[in-house]
matplotlib code that plots the C-alpha trace (Angstrom):
import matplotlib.pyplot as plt

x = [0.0, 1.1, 1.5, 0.2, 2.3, 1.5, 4.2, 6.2, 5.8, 3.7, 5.2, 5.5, 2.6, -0.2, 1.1, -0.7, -3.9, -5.1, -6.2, -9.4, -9.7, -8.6, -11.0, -14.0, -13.0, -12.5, -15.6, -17.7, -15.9, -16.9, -20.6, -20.8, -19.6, -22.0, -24.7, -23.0, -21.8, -25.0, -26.7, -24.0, -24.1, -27.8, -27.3, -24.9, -27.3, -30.0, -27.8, -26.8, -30.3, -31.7, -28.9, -29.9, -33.8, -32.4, -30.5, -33.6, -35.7, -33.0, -33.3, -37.1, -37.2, -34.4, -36.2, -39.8, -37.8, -35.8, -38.9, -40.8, -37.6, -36.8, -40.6, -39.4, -40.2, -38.0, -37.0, -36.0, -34.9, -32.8, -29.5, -28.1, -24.7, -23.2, -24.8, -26.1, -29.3, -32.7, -32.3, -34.4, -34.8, -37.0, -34.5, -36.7, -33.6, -32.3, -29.4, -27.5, -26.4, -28.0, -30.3, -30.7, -32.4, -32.4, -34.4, -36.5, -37.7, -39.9, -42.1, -40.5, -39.3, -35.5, -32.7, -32.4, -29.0, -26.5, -25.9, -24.4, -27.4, -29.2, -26.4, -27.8, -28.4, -28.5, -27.6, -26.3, -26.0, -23.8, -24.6, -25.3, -22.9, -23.8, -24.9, -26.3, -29.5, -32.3, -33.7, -36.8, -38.8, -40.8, -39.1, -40.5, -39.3, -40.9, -41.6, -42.4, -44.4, -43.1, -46.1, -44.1, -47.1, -46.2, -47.1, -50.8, -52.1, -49.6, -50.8, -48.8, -45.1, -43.3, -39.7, -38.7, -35.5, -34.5, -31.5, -29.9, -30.6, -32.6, -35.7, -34.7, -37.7, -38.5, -39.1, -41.1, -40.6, -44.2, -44.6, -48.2, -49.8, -49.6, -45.9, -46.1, -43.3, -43.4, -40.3, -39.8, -37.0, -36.0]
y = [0.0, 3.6, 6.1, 9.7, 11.9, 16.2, 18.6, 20.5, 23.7, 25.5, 26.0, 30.1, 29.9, 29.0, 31.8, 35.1, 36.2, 36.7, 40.2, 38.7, 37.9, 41.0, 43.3, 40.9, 42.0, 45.7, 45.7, 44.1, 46.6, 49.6, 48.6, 48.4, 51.7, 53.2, 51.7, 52.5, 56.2, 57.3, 55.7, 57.1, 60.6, 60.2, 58.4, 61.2, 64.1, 62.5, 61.8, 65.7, 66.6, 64.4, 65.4, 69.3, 67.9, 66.2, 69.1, 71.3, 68.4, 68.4, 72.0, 72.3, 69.2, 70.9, 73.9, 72.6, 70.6, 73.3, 75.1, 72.9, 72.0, 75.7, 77.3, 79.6, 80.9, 79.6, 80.4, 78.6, 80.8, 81.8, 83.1, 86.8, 86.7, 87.2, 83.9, 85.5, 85.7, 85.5, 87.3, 90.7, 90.7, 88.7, 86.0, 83.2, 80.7, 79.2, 77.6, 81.2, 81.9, 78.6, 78.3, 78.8, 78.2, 81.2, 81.6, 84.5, 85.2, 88.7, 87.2, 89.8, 87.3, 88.7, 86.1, 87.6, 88.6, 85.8, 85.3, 82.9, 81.5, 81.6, 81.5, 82.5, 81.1, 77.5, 76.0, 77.3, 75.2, 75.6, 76.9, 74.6, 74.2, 76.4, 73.9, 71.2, 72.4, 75.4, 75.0, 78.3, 78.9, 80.9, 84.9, 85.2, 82.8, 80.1, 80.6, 77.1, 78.2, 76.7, 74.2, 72.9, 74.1, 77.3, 81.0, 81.8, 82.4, 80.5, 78.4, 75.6, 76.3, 74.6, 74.6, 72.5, 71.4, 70.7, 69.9, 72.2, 69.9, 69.6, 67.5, 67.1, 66.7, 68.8, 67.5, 69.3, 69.8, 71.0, 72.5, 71.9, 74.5, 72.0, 71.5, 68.4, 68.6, 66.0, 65.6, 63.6, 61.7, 60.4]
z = [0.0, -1.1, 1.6, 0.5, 1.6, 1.2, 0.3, 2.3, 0.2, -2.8, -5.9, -6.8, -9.4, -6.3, -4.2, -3.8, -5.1, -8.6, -10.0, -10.7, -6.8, -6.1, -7.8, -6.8, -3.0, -4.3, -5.7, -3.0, -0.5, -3.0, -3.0, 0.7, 1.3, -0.9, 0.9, 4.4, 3.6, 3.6, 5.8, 8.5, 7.3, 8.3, 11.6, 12.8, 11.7, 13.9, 16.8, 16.5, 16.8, 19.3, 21.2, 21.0, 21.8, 25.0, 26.0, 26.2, 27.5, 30.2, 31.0, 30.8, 33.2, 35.5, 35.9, 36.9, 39.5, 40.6, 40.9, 43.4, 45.1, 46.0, 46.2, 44.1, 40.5, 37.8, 34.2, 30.8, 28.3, 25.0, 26.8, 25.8, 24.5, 27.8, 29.1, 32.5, 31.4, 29.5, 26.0, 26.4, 22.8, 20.5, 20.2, 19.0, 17.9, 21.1, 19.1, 18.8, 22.3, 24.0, 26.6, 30.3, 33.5, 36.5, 39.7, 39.2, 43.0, 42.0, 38.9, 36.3, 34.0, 34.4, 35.9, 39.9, 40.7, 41.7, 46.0, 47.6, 49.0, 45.2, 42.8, 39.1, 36.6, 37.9, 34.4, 30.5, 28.1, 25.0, 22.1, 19.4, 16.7, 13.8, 11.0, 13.3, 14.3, 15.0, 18.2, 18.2, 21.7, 22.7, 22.7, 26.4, 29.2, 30.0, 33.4, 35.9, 39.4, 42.6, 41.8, 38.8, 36.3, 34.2, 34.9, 35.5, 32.3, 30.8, 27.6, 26.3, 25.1, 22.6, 21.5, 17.9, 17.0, 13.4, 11.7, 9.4, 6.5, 3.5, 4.8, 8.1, 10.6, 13.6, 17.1, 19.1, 23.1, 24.3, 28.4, 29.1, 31.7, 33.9, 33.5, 32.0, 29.6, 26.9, 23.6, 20.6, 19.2, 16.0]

ax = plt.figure().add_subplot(projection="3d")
ax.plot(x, y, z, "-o")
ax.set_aspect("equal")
plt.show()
């Protein structure tokens, strides 16, 4: 009986791979990116803006809290550019100078003065970065009672985020009167 026995090494000729094997892979790697590239581009624009969404969710929610936990008035508003307090214009886009919340003890919709006991403005968030997303409120304050629910008088308030692209979709973040403050996400 024969023994098989296997070689010990490959002749040159079987070594390597072919340029037909080679562009196969190339072309199967070229075809997945153009399904992938896109589909990423997307993913990131919607993590931007349910990012900005969740950062004024996060504020709205801090201030009704803040607001019962102190017993004292509280605001949520477009920040002026020297991030101390509400915007006194009619700054409806959020996204420019960012957003704050501020105790606002005397009901005149204007962030109190910073003390030691009551240090103002208890939060301010960063602008967004320009080309990721609008995020338009309300010009006034929204202002939470120390009951949580909004200002007497108050009706419903809403604040919409949208990306800065072609077809992007908004979410909205609506403040009941209540102070029931409900978002969206994508």
């Amino acid at each position: 009986m024969r023994k098989h026995t296997f070689p010990t090494h490959r002749p040159a000729a079987e070594l390597g791979f072919t340029m037909v094997e080679i562009m196969v892979a190339v072309a199967i790697v070229a075809v997945i990116a153009a399904y992938g590239v896109p589909n990423l581009s997307s993913f990131l624009n919607k993590v931007k803006v349910n990012a900005a969404s969740g950062a004024v969710s996060a504020a709205l929610q801090q201030g009704r809290s803040e607001a019962v936990k102190s017993n004292q008035g509280v605001l949520v508003c477009s920040a002026n550019t020297a991030l101390t307090g509400c915007a006194t214009t009619s700054i409806t886009n959020w996204a420019t100078n960012g957003w704050l919340v501020c105790y606002d003890l005397n009901a005149d919709n204007i962030c109190d003065a910073s003390t030691t006991a009551l240090p103002n403005p208890i939060l301010v968030s960063d602008p967004v970065p320009a080309g990721t997303a609008t995020v338009v409120g309300p010009a006034a304050p929204i202002r939470f009672q120390p009951t949580g629910a909004l200002a007497t008088g108050s009706a419903t308030q809403t604040v919409t985020v949208t990306g800065s692209w072609a077809g992007a979709t908004a979410l909205n973040i609506t403040v009941a009167a209540t102070g029931l403050i409900k978002g969206a996400r994508l």
